[in-house]
C-alpha positions, 0 to 999 in steps of 0.5 A: 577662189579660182579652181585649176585642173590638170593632172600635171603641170602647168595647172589651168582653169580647163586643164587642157594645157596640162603636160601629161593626161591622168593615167593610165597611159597605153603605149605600143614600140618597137623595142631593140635590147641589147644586153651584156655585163659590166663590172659589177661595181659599177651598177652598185654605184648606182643603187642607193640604199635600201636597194642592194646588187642581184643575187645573180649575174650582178653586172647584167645591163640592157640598153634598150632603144625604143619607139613609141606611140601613146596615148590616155584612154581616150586614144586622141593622142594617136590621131595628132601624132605630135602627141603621141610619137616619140622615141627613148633609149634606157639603160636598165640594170637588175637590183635587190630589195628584200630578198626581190630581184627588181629591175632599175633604169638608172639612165635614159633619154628621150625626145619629147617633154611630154615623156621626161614629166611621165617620167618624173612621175614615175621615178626614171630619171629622164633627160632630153636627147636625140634617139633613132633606129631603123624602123622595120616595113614589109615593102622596100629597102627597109629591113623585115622581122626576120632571120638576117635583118639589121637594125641601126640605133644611135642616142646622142644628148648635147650635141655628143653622141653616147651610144651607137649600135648595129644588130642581126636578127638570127632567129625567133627567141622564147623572151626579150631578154632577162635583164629588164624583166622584174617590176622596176624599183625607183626612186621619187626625189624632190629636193625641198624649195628651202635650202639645206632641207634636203627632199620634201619627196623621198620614196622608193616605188615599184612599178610595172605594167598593168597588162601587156601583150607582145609579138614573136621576140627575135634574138641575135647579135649586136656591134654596141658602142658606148662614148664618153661625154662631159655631162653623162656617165653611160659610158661607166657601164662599160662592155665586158661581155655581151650577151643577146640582142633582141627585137620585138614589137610590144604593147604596155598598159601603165597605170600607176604603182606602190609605194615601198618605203620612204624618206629613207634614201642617202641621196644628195 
């Protein structure tokens, strides 16, 4: 009987072929929040049961762009970049479970396969899209880190754009932001292969980093613009009132999660 290996699909006699590598996954980005609030109505319609609203400042979002480089415990990623480069933009709302205030990514985008299967791994519900932002460098035109910088970032899928934004630097800030600052809790879905059953995986799970460390955070203001599109709902969390803005480079270790509960969800 043949024995196939990998840690993720598609599943081979060596297991080179795999996805995504056995974790834990190390990751450093450059990090651009944007924070603001929407009705709170609409981040409750995203939050399936058991989860409830946050206590406090229930309609907070963050849409955060981001770009990574990453890599297994071996590093090798980093020096075929193709493996390891790739930018994503999320929008992360703030939820409640039993009596914990959890931070929610409730959509994202990214540009590389390798990131949607980690994704589906780990509970985000990730999509292919074209993500960009002005990248900081200490030479040039390029913007430095630093009072009066401004950055760009656009987000598309599908050929339609959905987000746009332009923000500036104003000063050093004590954090990155509130909104995405909990452990995440996320759902695991699976819809079962015969049909009418309804999920064969259905698990509610926290996640969060396994250690973390972070350069000086900038706060300032951003212009942010969300679009309509047939296919995606990111424009439902629409701007009421913004925030901060803010930029800092990070370095995140990941190296798997809990589980709450499960086969409790009303998903359809």
């Amino acid at each position: 009987m043949a024995t196939v290996r990998g840690y993720f699909h598609p599943k081979t006699a060596t297991g080179r072929s795999s996805l995504i590598p056995a974790p834990p996954w190390h990751y450093s980005g450059d990090l651009l929040t944007i924070e603001y609030r929407t009705d709170p109505a609409r981040v409750r319609e995203l939050l399936p049961a058991p989860l409830e609203l946050a206590d406090d400042d229930p309609g907070a979002v963050a849409l955060i762009w981001a770009d990574w480089q990453s890599c297994s415990s071996s590093a090798e990623e980093l020096l075929d970049p193709v493996r390891a480069q790739y930018k994503e933009a999320f929008a992360v709302v703030r939820c409640s479970y039993q009596g914990r205030t959890y931070s929610r990514c409730v959509h994202i985008w990214v540009d590389k396969d390798f990131a949607i299967a980690r994704g589906l791994h780990q509970g985000y519900p990730k999509k292919l899209g074209s993500i960009h932002l002005t990248r900081p460098h200490p030479y040039g035109p390029a913007p430095r880190i630093e009072a009066g910088a401004r950055f760009g970032a656009t987000l598309a899928a599908a050929d339609r754009r959905l987000a746009q934004a332009v923000v500036t630097l104003r000063e050093p800030a004590r954090t990155n932001g509130f909104v995405n600052s909990h452990p995440m809790a996320h759902h695991r879905w699976l819809p079962s292969i015969e049909n009418g059953k309804g999920l064969a995986l259905d698990e509610l799970i926290e996640t969060g980093a396994a250690s973390f460390e972070a350069g000086q955070a900038w706060t300032g203001d951003a212009d942010l613009e969300l679009f309509e599109a047939p296919t995606e709902e990111l424009a439902r969390l629409e701007i009421h009132e913004p925030i901060a803005a803010y930029y800092r480079q990070v370095g995140v270790v990941w190296d798997g999660g809990r589980l709450l509960e499960s086969g409790t969800s009303v998903a359809e």
